[in-house]
TIRO-2110 file (N, C-alpha, C; in Angstrom, 1 decimal):
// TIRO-2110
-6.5, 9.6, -2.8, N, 1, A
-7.4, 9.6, -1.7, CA, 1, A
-7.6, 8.1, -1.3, C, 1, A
-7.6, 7.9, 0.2, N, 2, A
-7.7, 6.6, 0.5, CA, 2, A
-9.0, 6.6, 1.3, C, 2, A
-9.9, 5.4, 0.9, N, 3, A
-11.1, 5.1, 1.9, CA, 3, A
-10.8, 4.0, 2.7, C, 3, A
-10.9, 4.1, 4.2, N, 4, A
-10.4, 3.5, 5.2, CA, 4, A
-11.5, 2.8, 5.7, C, 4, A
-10.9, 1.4, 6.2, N, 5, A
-11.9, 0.6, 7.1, CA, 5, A
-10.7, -0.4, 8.1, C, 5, A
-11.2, 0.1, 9.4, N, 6, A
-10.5, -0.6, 10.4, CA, 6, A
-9.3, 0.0, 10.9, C, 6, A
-9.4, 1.5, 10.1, N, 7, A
-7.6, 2.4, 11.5, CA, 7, A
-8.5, 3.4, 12.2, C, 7, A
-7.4, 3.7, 13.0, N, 8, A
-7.7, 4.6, 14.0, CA, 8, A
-7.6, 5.8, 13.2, C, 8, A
-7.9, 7.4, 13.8, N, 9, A
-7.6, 8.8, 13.0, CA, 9, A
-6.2, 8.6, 13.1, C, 9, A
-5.1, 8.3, 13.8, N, 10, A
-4.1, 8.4, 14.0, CA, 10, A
-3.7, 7.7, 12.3, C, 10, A
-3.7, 6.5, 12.8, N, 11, A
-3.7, 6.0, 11.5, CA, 11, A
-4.0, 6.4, 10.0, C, 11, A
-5.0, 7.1, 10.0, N, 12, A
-5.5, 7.3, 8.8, CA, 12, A
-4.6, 8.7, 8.7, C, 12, A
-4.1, 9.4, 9.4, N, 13, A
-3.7, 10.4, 9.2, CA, 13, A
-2.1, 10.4, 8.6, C, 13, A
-1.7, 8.5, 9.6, N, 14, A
-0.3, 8.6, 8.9, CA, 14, A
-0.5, 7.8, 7.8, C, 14, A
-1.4, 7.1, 7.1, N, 15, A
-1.4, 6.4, 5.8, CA, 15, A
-1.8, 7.5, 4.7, C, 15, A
-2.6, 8.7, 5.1, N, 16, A
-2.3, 9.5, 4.2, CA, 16, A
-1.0, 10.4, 4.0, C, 16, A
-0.3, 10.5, 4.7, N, 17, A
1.1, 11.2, 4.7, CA, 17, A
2.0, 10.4, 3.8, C, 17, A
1.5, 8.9, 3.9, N, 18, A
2.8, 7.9, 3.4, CA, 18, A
2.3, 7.9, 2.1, C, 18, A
0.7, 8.0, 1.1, N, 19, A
0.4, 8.4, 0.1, CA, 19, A
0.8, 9.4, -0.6, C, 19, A
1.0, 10.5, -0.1, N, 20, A
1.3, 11.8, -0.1, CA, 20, A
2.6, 11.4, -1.0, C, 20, A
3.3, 11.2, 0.0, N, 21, A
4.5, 11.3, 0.3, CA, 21, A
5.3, 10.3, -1.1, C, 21, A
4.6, 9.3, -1.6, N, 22, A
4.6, 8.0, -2.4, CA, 22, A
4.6, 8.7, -3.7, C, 22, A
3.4, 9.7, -3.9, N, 23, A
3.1, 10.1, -5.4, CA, 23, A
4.0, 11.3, -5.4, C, 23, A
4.4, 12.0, -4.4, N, 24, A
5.9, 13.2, -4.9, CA, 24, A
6.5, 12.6, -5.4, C, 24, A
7.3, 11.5, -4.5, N, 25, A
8.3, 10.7, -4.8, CA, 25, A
8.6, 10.0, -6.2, C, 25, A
7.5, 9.9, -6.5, N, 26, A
7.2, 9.2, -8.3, CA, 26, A
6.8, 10.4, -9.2, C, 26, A
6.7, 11.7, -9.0, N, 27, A
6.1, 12.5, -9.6, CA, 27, A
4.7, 12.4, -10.1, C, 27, A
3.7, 11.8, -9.4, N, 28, A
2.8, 11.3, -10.3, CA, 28, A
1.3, 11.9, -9.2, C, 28, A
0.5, 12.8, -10.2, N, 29, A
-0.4, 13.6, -9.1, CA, 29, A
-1.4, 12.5, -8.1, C, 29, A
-2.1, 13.1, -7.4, N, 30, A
-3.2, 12.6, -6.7, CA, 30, A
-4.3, 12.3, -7.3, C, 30, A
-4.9, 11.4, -8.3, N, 31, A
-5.9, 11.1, -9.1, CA, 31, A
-6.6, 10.1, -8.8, C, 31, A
-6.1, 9.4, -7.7, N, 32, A
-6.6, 8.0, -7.5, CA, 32, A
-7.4, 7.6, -6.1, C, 32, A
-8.4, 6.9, -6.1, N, 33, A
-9.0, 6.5, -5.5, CA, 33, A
-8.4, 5.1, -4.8, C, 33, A
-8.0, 4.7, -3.2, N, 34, A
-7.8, 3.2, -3.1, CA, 34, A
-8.5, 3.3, -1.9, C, 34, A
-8.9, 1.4, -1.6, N, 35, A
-9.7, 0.7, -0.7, CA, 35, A
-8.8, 0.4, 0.3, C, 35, A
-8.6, 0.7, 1.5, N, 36, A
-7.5, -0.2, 2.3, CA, 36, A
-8.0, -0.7, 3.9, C, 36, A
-7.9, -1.3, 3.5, N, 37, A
-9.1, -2.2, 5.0, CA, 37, A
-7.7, -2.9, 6.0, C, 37, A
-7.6, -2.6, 7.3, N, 38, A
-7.2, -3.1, 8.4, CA, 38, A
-7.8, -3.8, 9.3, C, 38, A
-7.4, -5.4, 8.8, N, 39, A
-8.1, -6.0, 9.5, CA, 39, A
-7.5, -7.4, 9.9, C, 39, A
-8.2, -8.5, 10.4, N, 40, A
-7.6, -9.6, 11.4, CA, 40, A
-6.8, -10.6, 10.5, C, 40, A
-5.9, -11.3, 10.9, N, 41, A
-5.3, -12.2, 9.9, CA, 41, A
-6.1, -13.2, 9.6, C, 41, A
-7.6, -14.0, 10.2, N, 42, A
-7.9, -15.4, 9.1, CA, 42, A
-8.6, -14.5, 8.5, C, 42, A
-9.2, -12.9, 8.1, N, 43, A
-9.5, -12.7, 7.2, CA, 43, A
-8.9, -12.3, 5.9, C, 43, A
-7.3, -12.2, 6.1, N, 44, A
-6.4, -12.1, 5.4, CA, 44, A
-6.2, -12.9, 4.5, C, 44, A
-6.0, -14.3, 5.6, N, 45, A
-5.9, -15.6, 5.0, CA, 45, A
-6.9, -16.1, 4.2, C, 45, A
-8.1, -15.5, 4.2, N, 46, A
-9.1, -16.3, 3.7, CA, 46, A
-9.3, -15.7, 2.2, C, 46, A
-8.7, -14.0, 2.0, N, 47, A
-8.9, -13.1, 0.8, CA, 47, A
-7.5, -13.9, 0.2, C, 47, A
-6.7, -14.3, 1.1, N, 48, A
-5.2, -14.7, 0.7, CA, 48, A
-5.7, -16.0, -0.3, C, 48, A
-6.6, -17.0, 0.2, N, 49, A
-6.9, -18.3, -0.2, CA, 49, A
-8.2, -18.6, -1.4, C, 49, A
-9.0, -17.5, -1.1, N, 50, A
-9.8, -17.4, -2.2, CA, 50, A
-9.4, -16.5, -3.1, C, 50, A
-8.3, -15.6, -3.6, N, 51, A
-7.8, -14.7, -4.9, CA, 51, A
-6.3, -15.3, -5.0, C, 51, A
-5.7, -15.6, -4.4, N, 52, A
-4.6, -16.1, -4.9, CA, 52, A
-4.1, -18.1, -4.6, C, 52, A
-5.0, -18.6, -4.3, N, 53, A
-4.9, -19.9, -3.9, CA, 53, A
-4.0, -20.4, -2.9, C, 53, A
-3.4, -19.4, -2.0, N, 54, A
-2.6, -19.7, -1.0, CA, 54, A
-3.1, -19.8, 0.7, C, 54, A
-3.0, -21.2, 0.9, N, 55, A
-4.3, -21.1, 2.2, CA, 55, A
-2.9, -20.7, 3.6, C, 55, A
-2.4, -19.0, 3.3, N, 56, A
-2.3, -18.7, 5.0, CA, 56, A
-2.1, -17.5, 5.0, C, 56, A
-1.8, -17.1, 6.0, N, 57, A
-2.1, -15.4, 6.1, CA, 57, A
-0.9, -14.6, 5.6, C, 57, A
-0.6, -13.7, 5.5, N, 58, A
0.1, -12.7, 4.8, CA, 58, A
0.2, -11.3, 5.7, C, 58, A
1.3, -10.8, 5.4, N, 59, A
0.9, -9.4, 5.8, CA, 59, A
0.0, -8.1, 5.6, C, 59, A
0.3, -8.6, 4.0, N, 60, A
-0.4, -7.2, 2.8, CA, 60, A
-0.6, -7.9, 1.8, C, 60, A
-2.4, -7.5, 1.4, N, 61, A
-2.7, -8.0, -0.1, CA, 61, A
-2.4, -7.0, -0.8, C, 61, A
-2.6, -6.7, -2.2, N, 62, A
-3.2, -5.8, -2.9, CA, 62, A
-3.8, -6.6, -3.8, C, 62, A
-4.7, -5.7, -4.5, N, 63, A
-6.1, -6.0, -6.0, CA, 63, A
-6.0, -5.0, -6.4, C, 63, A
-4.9, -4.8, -7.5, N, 64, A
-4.7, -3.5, -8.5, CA, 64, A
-5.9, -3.8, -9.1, C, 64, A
-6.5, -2.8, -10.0, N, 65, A
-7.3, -2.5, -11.1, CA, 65, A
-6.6, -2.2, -12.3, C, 65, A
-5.4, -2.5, -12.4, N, 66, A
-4.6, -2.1, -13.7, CA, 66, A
-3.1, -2.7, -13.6, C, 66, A
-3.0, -3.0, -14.7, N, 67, A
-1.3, -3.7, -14.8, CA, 67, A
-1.0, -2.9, -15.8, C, 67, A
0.4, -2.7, -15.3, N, 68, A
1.3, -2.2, -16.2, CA, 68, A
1.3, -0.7, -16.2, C, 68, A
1.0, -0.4, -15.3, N, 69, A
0.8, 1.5, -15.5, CA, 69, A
2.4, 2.0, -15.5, C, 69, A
2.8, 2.9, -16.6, N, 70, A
3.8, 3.7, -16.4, CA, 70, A
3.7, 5.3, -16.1, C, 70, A
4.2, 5.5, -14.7, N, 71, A
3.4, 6.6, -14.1, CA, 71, A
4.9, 7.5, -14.9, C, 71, A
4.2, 8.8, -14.4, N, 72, A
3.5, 9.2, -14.2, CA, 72, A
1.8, 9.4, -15.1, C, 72, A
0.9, 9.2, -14.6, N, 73, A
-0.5, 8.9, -15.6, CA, 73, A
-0.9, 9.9, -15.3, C, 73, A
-2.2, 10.2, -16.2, N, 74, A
-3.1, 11.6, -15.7, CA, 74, A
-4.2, 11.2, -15.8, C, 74, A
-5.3, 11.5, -15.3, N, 75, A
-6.9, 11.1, -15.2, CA, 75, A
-7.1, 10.9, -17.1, C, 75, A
-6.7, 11.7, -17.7, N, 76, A
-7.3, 11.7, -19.3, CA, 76, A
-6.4, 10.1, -20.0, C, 76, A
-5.8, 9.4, -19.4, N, 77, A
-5.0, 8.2, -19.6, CA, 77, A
-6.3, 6.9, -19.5, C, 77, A
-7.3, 7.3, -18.5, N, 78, A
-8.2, 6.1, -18.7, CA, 78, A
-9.3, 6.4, -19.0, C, 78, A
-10.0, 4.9, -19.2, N, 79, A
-11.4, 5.2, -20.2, CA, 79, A
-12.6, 6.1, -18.8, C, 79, A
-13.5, 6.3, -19.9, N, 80, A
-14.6, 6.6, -19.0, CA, 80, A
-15.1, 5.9, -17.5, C, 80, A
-14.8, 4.8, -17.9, N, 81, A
-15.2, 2.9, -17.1, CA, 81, A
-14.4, 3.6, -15.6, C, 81, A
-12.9, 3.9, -15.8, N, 82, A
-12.0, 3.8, -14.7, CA, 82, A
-12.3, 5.1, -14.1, C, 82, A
-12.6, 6.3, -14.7, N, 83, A
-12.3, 7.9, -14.4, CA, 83, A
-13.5, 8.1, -14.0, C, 83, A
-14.1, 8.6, -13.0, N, 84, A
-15.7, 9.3, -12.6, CA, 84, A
-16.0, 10.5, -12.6, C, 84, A
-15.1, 11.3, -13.1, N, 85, A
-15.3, 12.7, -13.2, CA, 85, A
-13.9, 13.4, -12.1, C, 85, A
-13.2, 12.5, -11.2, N, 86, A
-12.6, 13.2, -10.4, CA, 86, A
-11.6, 12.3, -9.9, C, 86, A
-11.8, 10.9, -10.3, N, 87, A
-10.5, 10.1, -9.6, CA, 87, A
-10.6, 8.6, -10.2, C, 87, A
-9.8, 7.9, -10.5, N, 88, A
-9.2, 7.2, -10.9, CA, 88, A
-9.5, 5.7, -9.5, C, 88, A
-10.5, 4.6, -9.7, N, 89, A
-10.2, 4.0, -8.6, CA, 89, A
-9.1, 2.9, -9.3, C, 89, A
-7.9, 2.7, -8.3, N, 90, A
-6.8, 2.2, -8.5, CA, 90, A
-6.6, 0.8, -8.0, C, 90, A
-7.1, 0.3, -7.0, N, 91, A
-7.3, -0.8, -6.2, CA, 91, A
-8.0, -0.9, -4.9, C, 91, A
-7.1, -2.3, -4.5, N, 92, A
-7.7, -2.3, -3.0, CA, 92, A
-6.8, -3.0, -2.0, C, 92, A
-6.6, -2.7, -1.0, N, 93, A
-5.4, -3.4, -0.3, CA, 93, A
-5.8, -3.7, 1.2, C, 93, A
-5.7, -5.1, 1.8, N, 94, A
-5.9, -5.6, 3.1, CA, 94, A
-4.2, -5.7, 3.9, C, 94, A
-4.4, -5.3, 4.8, N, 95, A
-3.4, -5.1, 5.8, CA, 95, A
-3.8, -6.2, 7.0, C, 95, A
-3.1, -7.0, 7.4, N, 96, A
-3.4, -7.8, 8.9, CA, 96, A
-2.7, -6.7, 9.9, C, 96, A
-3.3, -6.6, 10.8, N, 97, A
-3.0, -5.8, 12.0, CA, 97, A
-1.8, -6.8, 13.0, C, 97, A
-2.5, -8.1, 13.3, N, 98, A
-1.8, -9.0, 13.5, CA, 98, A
-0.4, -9.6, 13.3, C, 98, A
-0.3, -8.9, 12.3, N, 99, A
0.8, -9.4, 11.7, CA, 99, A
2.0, -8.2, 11.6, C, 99, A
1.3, -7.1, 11.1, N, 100, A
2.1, -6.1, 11.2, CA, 100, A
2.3, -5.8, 12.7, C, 100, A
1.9, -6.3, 14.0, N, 101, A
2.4, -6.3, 15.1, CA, 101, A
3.5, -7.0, 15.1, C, 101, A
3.3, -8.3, 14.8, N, 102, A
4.6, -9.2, 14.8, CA, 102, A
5.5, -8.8, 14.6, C, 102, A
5.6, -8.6, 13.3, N, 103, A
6.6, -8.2, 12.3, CA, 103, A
7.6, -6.5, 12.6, C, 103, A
6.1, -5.8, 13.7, N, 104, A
6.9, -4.4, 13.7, CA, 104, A
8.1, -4.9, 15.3, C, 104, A
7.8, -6.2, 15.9, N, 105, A
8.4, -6.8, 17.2, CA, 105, A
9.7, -7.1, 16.3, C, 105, A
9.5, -7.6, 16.0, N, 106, A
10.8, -9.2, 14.9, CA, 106, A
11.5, -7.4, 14.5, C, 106, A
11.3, -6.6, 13.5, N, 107, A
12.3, -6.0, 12.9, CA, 107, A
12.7, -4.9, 13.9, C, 107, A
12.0, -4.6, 15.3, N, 108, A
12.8, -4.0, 16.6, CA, 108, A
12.1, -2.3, 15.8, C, 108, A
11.0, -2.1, 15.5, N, 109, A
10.7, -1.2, 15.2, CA, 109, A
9.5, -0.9, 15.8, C, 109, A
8.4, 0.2, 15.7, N, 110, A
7.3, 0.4, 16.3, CA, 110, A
6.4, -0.1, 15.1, C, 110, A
4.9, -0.3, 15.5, N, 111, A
3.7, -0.5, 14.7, CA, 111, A
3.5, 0.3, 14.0, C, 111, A
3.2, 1.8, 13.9, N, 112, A
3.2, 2.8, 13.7, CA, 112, A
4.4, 2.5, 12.0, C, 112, A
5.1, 2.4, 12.3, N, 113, A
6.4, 2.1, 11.1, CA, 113, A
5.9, 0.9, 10.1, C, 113, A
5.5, 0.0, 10.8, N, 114, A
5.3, -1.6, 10.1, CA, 114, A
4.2, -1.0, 9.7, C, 114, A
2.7, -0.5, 9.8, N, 115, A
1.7, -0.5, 9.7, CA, 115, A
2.0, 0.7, 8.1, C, 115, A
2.5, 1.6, 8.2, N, 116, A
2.9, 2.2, 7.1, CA, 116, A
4.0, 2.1, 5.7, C, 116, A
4.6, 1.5, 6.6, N, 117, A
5.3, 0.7, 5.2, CA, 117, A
4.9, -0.5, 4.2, C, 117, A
3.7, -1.0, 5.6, N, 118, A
2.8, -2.5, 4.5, CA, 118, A
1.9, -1.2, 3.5, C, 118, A
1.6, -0.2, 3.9, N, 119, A
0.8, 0.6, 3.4, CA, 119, A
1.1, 1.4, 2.2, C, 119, A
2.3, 1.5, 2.4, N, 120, A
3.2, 2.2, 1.1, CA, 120, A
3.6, 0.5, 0.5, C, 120, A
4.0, -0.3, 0.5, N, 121, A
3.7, -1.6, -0.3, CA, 121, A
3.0, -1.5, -1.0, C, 121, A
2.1, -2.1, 0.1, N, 122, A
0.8, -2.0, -1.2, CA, 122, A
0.7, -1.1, -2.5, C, 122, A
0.3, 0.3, -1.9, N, 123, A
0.6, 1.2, -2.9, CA, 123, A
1.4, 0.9, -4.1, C, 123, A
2.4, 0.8, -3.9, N, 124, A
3.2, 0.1, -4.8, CA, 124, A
2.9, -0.5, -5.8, C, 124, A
2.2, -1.6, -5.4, N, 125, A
1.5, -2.5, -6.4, CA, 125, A
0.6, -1.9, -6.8, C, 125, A
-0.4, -1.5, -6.4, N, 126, A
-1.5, -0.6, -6.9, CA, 126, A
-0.9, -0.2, -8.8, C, 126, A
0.3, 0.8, -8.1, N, 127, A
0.9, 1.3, -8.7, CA, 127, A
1.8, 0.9, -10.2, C, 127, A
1.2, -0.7, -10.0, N, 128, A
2.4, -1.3, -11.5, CA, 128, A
3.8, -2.4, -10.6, C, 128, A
4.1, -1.7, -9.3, N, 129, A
5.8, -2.5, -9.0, CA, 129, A
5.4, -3.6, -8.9, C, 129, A
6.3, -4.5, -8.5, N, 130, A
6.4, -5.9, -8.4, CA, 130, A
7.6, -6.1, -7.5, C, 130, A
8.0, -7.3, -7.0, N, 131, A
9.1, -8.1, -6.7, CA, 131, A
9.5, -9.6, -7.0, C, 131, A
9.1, -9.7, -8.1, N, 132, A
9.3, -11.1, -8.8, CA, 132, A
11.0, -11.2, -8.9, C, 132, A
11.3, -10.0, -9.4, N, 133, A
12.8, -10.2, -9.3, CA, 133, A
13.5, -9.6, -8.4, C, 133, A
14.7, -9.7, -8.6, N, 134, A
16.0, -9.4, -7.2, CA, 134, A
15.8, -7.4, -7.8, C, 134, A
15.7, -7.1, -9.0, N, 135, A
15.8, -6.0, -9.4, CA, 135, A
14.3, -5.3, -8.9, C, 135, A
13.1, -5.8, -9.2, N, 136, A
12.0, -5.6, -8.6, CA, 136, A
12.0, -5.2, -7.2, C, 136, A
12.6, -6.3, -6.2, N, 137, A
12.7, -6.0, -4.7, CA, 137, A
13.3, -4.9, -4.3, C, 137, A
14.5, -5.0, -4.9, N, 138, A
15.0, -3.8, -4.5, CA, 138, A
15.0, -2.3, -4.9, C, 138, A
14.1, -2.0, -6.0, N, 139, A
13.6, -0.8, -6.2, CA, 139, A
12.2, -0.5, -5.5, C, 139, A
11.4, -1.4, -5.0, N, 140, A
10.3, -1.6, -4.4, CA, 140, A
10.9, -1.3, -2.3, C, 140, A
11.5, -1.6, -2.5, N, 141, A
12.4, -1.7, -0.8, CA, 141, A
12.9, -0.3, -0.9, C, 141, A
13.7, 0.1, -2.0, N, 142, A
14.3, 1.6, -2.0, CA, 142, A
13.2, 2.6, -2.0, C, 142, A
12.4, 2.1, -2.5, N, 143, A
11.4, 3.4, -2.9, CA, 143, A
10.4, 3.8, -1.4, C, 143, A
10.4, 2.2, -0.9, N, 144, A
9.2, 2.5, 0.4, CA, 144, A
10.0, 2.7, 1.7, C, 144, A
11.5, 2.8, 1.6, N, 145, A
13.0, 3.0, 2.5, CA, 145, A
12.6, 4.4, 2.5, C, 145, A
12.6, 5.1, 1.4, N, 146, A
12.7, 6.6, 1.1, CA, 146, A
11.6, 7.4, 1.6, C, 146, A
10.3, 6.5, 1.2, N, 147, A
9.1, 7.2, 1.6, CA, 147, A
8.8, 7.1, 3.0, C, 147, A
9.5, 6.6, 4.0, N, 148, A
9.6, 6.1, 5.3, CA, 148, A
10.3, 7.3, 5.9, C, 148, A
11.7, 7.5, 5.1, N, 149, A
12.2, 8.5, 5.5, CA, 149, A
11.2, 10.1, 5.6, C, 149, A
10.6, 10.3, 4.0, N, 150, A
10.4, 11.4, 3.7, CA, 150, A
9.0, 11.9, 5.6, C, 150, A
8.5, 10.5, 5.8, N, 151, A
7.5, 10.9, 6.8, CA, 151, A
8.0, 10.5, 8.1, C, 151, A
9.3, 10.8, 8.3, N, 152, A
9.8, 10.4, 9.7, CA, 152, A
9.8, 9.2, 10.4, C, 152, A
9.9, 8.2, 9.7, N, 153, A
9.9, 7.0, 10.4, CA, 153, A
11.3, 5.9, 9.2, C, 153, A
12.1, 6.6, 10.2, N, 154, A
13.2, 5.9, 9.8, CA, 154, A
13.6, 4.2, 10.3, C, 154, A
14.2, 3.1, 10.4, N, 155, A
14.0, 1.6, 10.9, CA, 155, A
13.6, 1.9, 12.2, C, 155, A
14.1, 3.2, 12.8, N, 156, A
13.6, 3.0, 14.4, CA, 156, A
12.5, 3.7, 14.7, C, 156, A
12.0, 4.1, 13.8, N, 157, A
10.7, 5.0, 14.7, CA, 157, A
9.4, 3.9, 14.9, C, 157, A
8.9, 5.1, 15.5, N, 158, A
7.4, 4.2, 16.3, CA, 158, A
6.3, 4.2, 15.7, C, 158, A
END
């Protein structure tokens, strides 16, 4: 379950689909609670500059609450601290709107597409992945290629 700040219903309707669609794909149930805020890039830049020391803006943060998860997990996998009786909060992730405009122009795709794949990103990390390495990127790129697919937005959709 995702708590939203800054999409439209449209939005929130397709960031839950691309959730959905993320934890089939991994086999790994719906347990988790995430934060995902859409919003302007110097506020990107400035969460970018104060948690990771890099003064400029970004596309997509994430703030896991856990490293290293090997999914599939189940709510009885964390302590009391993490589990509330019903869900697992798993992180938090900032999206620049700004940016995923750019970027959905540059890759010849629609917003709608960019806006959801920074979304399934994130997730990702939430999730444990990474891209530190060439092997990282590219299981991280296949996985959110697929989940693009599984919700109709293939490189050209809108």
């Amino acid at each position: 379950m995702i708590e939203y700040t800054g999409l439209t219903f449209s939005e929130r309707r397709l960031i839950g689909a691309v959730e959905r669609a993320l934890y089939r794909r991994l086999g790994q149930d719906d347990i988790f609670t995430v934060d995902l805020a859409v919003t302007d890039g110097e506020t990107v830049r400035q969460f970018n500059r104060e948690n990771r020391g890099i003064d400029s803006e970004t596309d997509v943060l994430s703030f896991p609450y856990f490293d290293g998860l090997e999914l599939p997990v189940a709510a009885s996998d964390f302590s009391d601290e993490a589990f509330d009786g019903k869900r697992v909060a798993l992180g938090s992730i900032m999206i620049s709107r700004e940016r995923a405009r750019k970027q959905a122009e540059e890759y010849g795709h629609g917003f709608r597409r960019e806006l959801a794949y920074l979304a399934c990103h994130g997730l990702l990390h939430l999730l444990g992945f990474d891209h530190v390495t060439e092997q990282g990127e590219k299981e991280m790129t296949g996985i959110a290629e697929e989940v693009m697919k599984d919700v109709g937005l293939g490189r050209s959709a809108n």
